[in-house]
C-alpha positions as CSV (number, residue, x, y, z in Angstrom):
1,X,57.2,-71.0,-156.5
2,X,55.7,-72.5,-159.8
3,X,54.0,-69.9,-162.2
4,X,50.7,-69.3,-162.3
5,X,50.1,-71.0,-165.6
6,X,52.4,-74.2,-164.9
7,X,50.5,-76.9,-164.6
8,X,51.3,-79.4,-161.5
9,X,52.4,-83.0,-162.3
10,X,50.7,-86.0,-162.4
11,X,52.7,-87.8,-159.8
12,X,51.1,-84.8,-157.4
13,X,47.8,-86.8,-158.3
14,X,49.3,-90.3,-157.3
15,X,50.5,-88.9,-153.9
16,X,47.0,-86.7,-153.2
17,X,45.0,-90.2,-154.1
18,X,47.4,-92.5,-152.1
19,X,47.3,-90.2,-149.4
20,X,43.7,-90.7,-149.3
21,X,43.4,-94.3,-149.7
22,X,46.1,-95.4,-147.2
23,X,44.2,-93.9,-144.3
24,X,41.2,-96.4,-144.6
25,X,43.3,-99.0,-145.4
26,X,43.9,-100.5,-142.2
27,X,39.6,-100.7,-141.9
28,X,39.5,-101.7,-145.1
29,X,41.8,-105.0,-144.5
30,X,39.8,-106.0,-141.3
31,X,36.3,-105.3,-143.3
32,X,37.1,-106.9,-146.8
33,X,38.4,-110.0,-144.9
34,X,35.4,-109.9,-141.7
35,X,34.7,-113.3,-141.7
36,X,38.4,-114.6,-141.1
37,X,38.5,-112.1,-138.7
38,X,35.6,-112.6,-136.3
39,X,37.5,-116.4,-136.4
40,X,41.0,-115.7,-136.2
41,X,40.7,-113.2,-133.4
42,X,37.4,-115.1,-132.0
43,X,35.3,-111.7,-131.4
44,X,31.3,-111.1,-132.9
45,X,30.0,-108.6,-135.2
46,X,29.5,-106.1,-132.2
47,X,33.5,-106.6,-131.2
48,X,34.5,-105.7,-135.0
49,X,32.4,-103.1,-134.8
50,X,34.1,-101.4,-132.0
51,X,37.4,-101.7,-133.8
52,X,35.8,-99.8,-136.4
53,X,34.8,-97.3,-133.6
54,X,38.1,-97.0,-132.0
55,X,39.5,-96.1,-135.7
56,X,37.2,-93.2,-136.2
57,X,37.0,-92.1,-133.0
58,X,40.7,-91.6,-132.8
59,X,40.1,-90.0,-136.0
60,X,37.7,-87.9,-135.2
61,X,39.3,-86.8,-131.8
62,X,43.0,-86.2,-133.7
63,X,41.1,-84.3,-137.3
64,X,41.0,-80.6,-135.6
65,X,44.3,-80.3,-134.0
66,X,46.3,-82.2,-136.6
67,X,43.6,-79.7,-139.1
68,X,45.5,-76.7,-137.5
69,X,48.7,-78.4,-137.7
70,X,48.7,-79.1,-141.7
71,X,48.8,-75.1,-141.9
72,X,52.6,-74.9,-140.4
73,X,54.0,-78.1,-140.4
74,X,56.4,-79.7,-143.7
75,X,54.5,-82.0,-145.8
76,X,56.7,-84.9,-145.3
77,X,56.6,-85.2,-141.3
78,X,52.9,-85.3,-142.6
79,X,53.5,-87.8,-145.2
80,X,55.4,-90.0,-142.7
81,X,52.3,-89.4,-140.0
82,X,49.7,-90.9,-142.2
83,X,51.4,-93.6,-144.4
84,X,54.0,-94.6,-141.4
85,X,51.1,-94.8,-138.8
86,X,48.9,-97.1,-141.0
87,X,52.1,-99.3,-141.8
88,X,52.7,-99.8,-138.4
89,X,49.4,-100.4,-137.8
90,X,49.5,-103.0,-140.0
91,X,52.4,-104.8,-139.3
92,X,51.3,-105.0,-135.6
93,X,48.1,-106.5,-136.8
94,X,50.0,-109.3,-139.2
95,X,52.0,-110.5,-135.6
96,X,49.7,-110.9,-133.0
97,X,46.3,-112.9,-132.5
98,X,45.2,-110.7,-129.5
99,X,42.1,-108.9,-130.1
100,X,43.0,-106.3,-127.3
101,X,46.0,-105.2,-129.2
102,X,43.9,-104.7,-132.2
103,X,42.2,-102.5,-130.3
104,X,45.4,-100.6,-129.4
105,X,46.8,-100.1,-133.1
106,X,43.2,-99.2,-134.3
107,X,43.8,-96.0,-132.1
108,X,47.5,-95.4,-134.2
109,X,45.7,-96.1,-137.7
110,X,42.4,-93.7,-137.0
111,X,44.8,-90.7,-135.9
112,X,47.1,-91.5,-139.1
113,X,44.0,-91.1,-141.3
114,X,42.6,-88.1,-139.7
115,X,45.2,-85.7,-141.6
116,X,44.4,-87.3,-145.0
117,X,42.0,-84.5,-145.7
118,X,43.4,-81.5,-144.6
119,X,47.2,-82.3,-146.0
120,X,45.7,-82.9,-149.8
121,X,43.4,-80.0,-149.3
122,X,46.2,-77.9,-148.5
123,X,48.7,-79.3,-151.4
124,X,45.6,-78.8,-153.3
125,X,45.6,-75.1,-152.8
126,X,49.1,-74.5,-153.0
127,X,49.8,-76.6,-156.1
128,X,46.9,-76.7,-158.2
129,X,45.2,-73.9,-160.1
130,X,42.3,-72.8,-159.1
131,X,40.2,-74.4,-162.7
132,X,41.4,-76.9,-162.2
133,X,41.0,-78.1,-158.9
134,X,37.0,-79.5,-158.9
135,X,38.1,-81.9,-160.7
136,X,41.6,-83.2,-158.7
137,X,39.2,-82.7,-156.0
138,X,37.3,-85.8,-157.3
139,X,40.4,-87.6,-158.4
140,X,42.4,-87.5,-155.2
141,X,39.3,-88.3,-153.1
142,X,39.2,-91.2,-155.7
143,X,41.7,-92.9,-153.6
144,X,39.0,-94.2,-151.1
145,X,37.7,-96.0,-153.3
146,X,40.5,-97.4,-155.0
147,X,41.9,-98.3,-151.8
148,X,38.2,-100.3,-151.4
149,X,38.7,-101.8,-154.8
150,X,42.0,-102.9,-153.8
151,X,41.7,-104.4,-150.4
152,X,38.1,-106.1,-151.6
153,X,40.0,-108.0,-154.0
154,X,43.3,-108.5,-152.6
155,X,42.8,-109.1,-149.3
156,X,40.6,-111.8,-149.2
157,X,42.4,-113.7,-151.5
158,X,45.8,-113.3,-149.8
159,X,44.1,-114.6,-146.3
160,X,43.0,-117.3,-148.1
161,X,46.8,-118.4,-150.1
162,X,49.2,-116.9,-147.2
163,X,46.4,-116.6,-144.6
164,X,46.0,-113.2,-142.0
165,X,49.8,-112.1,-141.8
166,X,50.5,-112.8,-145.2
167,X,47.6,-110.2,-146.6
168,X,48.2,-108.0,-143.6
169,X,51.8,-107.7,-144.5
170,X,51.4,-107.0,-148.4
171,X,49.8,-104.3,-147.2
172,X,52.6,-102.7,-145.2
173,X,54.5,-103.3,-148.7
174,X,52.1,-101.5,-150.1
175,X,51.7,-98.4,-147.4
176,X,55.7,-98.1,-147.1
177,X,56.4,-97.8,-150.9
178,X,53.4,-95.2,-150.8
179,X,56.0,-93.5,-148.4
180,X,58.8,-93.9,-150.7
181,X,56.7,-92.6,-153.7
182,X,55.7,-89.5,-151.6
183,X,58.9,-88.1,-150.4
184,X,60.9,-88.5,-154.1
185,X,57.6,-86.6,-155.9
186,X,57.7,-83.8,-152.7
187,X,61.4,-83.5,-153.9
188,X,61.2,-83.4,-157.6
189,X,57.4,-82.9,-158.4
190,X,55.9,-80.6,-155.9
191,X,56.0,-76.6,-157.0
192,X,53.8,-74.7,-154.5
193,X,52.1,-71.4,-156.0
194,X,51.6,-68.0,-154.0
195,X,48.4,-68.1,-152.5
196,X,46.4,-65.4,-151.2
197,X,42.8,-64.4,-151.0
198,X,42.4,-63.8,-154.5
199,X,43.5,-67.4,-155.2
200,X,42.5,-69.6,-152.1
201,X,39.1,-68.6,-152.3
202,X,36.9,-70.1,-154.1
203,X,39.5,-72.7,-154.5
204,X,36.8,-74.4,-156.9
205,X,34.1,-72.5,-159.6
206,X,32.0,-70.2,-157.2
207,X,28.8,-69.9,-158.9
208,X,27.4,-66.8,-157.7
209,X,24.7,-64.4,-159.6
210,X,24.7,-60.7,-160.2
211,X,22.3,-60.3,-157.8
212,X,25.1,-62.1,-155.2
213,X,26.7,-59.1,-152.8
214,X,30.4,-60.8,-153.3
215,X,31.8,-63.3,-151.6
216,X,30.1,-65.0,-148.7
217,X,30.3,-63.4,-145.5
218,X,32.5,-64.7,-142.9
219,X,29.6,-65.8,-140.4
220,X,28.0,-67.5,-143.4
221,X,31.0,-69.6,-143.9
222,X,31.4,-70.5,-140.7
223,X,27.5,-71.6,-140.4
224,X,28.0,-73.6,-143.6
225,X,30.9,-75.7,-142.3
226,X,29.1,-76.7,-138.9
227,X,26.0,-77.4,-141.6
228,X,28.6,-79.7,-143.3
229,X,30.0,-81.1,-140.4
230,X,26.8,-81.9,-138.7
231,X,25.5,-83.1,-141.6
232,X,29.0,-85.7,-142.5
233,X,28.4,-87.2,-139.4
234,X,24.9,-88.7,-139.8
235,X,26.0,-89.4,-143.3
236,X,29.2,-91.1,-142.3
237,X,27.5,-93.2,-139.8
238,X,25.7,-95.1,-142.2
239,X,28.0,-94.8,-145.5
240,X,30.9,-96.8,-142.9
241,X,28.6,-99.3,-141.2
242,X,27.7,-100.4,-144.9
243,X,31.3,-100.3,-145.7
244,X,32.5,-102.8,-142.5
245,X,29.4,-105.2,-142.6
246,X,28.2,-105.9,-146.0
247,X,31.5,-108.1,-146.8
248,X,30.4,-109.9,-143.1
249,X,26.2,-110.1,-144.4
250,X,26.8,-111.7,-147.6
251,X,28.7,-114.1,-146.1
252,X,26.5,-114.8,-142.7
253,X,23.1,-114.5,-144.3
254,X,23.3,-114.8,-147.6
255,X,26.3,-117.9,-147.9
256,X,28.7,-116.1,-149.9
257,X,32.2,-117.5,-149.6
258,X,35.4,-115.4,-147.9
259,X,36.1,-114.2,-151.9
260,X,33.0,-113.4,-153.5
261,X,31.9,-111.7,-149.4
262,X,34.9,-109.3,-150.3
263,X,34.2,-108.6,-153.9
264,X,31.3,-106.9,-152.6
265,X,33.3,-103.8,-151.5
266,X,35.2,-104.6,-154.5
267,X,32.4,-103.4,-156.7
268,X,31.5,-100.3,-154.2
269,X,35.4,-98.8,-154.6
270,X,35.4,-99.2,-158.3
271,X,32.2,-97.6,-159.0
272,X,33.1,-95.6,-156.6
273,X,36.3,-94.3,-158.1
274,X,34.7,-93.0,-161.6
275,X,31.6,-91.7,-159.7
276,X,34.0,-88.9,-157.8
277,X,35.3,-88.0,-160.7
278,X,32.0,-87.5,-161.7
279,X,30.6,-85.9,-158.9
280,X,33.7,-83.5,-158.7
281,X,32.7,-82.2,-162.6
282,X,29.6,-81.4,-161.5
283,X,30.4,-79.1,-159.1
284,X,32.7,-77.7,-161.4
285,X,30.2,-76.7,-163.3
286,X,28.4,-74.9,-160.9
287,X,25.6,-77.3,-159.1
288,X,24.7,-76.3,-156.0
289,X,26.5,-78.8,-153.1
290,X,23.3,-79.0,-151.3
291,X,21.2,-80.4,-154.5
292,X,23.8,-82.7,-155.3
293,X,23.9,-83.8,-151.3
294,X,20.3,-84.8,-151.5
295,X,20.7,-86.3,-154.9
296,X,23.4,-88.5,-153.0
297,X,21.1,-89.4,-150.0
298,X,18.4,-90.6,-152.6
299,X,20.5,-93.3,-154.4
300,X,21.7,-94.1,-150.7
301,X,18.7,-94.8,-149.1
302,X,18.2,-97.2,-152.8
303,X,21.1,-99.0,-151.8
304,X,19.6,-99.3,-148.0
305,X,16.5,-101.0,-149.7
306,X,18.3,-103.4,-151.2
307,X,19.9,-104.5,-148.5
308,X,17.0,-104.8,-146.6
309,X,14.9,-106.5,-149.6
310,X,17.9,-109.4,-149.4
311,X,17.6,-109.8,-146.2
312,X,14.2,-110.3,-146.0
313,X,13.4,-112.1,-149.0
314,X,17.0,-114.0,-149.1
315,X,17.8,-112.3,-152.8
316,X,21.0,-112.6,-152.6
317,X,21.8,-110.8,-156.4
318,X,20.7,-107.3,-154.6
319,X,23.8,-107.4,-152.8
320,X,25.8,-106.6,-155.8
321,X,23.0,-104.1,-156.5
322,X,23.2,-102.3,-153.4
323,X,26.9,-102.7,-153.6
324,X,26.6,-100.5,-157.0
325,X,24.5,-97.7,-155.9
326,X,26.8,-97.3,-152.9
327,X,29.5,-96.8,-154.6
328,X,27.7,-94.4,-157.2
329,X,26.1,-92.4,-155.2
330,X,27.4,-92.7,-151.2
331,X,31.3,-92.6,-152.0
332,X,30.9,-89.6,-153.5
333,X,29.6,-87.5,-150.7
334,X,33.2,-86.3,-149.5
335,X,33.7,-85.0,-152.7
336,X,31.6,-82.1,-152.3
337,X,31.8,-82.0,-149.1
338,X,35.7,-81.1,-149.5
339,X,34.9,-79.0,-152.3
340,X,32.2,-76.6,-150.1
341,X,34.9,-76.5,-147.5
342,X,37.2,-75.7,-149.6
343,X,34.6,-72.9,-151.1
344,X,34.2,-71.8,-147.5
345,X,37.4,-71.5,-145.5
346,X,39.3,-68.1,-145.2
347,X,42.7,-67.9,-146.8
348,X,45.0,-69.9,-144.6
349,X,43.1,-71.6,-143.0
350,X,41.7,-74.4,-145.5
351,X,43.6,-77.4,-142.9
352,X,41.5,-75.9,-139.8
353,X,38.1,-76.1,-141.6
354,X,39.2,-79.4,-143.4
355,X,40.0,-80.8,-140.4
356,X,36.3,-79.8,-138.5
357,X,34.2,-81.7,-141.3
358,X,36.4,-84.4,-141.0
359,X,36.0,-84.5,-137.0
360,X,32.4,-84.8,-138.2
361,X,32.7,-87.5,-140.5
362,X,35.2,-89.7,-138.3
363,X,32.7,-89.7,-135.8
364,X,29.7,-90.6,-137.9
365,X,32.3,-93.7,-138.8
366,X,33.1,-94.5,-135.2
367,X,29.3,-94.3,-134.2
368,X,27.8,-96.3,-137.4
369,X,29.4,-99.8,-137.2
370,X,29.2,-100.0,-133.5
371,X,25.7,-99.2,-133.3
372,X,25.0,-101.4,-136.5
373,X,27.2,-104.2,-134.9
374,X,25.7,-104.0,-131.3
375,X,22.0,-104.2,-133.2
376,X,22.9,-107.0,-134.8
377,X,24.2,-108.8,-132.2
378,X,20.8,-108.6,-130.6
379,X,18.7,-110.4,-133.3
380,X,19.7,-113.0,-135.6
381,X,19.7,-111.1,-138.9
382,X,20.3,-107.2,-140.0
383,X,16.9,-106.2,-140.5
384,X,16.8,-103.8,-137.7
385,X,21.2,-102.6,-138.5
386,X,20.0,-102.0,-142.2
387,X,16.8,-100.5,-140.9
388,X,18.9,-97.8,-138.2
389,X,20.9,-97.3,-140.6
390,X,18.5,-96.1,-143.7
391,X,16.8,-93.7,-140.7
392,X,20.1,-91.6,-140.1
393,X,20.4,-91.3,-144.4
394,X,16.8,-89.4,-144.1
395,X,18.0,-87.4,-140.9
396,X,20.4,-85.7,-143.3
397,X,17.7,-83.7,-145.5
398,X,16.3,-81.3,-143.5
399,X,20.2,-80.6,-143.0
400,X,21.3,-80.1,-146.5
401,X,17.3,-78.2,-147.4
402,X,19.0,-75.6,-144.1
403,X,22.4,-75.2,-146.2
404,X,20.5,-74.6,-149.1
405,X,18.2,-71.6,-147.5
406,X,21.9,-69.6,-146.6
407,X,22.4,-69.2,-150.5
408,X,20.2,-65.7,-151.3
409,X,17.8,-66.3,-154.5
410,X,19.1,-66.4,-157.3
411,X,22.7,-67.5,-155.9
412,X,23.7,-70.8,-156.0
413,X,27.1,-71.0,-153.8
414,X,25.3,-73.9,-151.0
C-alpha cells in the first residue's frame, strides 16, 4: 500500500485514459471512416446503425455483471478483457468483407468496452487521493475523446493510402501496445491505498452545507444513481447517434470528401478532451452535477440546431460548428456523471454502481444510431434523425430538475 500522501504516477493517467479510449475505438473506426464502409461492406445508413446497436447493446447487457466483477477480479485479466477484446475485434474486421460477421465482433467489442468505467473508477479510488481525483476524473474520461481525435484523423486517411485492412490493422497496433503499456505500469507504477468509508466516499469534493445532516442517506444514493442512469440513457442516445452519423452527413448531404467527413469527429474529440478537464474542475469546486447537466443539454441541443440549420439551408460551415459545441459541451456529460457516481456509491461497491450508469448509457448508444439510421433511411435527408434526436436532449431536463429536488436547501451534493 502507497501512503496516504504519495502521489500516484503519471503513467496511472496514460493507462486510466487509454482504458477509456480503446473501448470506443472499434465504433470509432467504422464511424470516422462511414462512407467507405457503407461501400466496402455494401449496407445503408440503417445497417451501420445496427452495428452501432449491437456494440452498445452488448455493452449495456455485459456493464452490471462485469460492474460487480471489477470489485474482485485482478486488474490485468481486466486489462486484457477490454484492450484484447477490442484488438480482436479489430483484426477480425481488417480480414473479412462480410457484413454479418461485423455483426458478430461488434458483440466482442461492446462487452470489451463495458468494463472501461467501472475498472478506472475503481483504480481511481484505490490509487488516487481523494483531492485529487475530480480532476483525473476529467483527464482519464479524456480518453474518449482523444480516441475520437485520433481515429477522425487517422482513420480516414489510412483507408484512403492502405485502404480498410490497412487502417483497421494500425489499430490493433495501437490496442495491443495499449496492452503492453498497461501490464508494465500495473507492475511498476500502480500502488493501491487503503480504502474505507472515510476515504471512498466522497471520492470527489462533497459540497454539503451546515445545514446538511451528513452524508447522504443510503436510499438517496440509490435514487440518485437510477436518476443518473435513466437520465445517461436519453442522453447517450443522441450524444452517439451524432457521434456515428455526422462523419456519414457531411459527406452524403453536404459533399464533404472521405477526409474532411472524418475531421469532423476530429474536431468533436479534441475539443472534447480540454472540455473534460474542464468540466471535471468544476465539479471540483463544488457545482452542483445537476446544474452543470442542464448546462450540458443547453450547448447540446445548440449543436442539434446546427445540424438541422445545414441541413436545411445546405450551410455546410455549421458542421464544424455543431462539431465544436459537441465536443464542448456533450462529451463531457460522463464526466460528471462518473463523478456523482462516484459521490454516491457505498464503500466497495463503486464497480457495481459504475457499472448501472453505464448499463444506462450503453443502451442510450445502442438505441440512438439505429433509430437515427432507420429514420433516415425513410426520407432522403436527416431532417427528421436530427429532429428525434434534439427531442430526447429536452427529455433529459425534467430528469436532472428531479435530481436536483433530492439535494435539501441549502446543500448542493445533486
Amino acid at each position: 500500500m502507497s501512503s496516504p500522501t504519495s502521489k500516484p504516477s503519471l503513467h496511472l493517467l496514460g493507462v486510466l485514459a487509454g482504458l477509456m479510449g480503446a473501448g470506443p475505438l472499434f465504433m470509432l473506426t467504422l464511424s470516422s471512416t462511414s462512407a467507405a464502409v457503407v461501400e466496402r461492406f455494401e449496407i445503408t445508413a440503417g445497417q451501420l446503425g445496427l452495428v452501432a446497436t449491437l456494440v452498445f447493446g452488448s455493452a449495456a447487457v455485459a456493464a452490471r455483471p462485469l460492474g460487480r466483477w471489477t470489485d474482485v477480479v485482478s486488474l490485468r485479466w481486466q486489462l486484457l478483457l477490454n484492450f484484447g477484446g477490442v484488438a480482436l475485434s479489430l483484426l477480425v474486421a481488417a480480414l473479412t468483407t462480410s457484413y454479418l460477421l461485423i455483426c458478430v465482433v461488434a458483440v466482442l467489442a461492446g462487452a470489451s468496452q463495458a468494463i472501461s468505467n467501472s475498472t478506472t473508477n475503481r483504480m481511481l479510488l484505490e490509487a488516487v487521493p481523494p483531492a485529487q481525483r475530480a480532476s483525473w476524473i476529467g483527464m482519464k474520461q479524456s480518453g474518449v475523446p482523444i480516441a475520437q481525435l485520433s481515429a477522425g484523423a487517422f482513420f480516414p486517411v489510412m483507408a484512403v493510402w492502405l485502404g480498410w485492412t490497412g487502417a483497421a490493422l494500425g489499430g490493433v497496433a495501437l490496442v495491443v501496445t495499449l496492452n503492453i503499456y498497461g501490464f508494465w505500469v500495473l507492475r511498476r507504477h500502480y500502488h493501491p491505498r487503503e480504502v474505507d468509508s472515510e476515504t471512498s466516499a466522497p471520492s470527489v469534493r462533497e459540497p454539503v452545507s451546515q445545514a446538511s445532516d451528513g452524508p447522504a442517506p443510503a436510499a438517496e444514493k440509490s435514487s440518485v444513481v437510477a436518476l443518473l442512469t435513466l437520465f445517461s440513457v436519453l442522453f447517450a442516445f443522441s450524444l452517439q447517434a451524432l457521434n456515428v452519423y455526422i462523419p456519414l452527413f457531411a459527406v452524403e448531404q453536404l459533399e464533404f470528401s472521405l477526409v474532411a467527413g472524418g475531421l469532423t469527429i476530429t474536431v468533436s474529440g479534441a475539443i472534447g478532451m480540454f472540455a473534460r478537464v474542464w468540466w471535471a474542475r468544476r465539479i471540483g469546486a463544488g457545482h452542483r452535477p445537476s446544474s452543470l447537466l442542464l448546462g450540458i443539454v443547453g450547448g447540446s441541443l445548440v449543436s442539434m440546431g446546427f445540424l438541422l440549420a445545414a441541413q436545411l439551408g445546405g450551410f455546410a460551415a455549421l458542421v464544424w460548428a455543431a462539431a465544436i459545441v459537441h465536443g464542448a459541451t456533450a462529451l463531457g456529460a460522463n464526466v460528471i456523471i462518473n463523478a456523482a457516481v462516484m459521490r454516491a456509491a457505498p464503500p466497495g461497491r463503486v464497480g457495481r454502481a459504475s457499472g448501472v450508469t453505464s448499463m444506462g448509457m450503453y443502451a442510450g448508444f445502442a438505441l440512438g444510431p439505429l433509430t437515427v439510421g432507420w429514420l433516415r433511411d425513410l426520407g432522403t435527408d436527416f431532417t427528421l434523425s436530427w429532429t428525434v434526436a434534439a427531442a430526447m436532449y429536452l427529455c433529459t431536463v425534467p430528469i436532472l430538475l428531479i435530481l436536483r429536488s433530492r439535494s435539501p436547501e441549502g446543500d448542493q451534493r445533486w
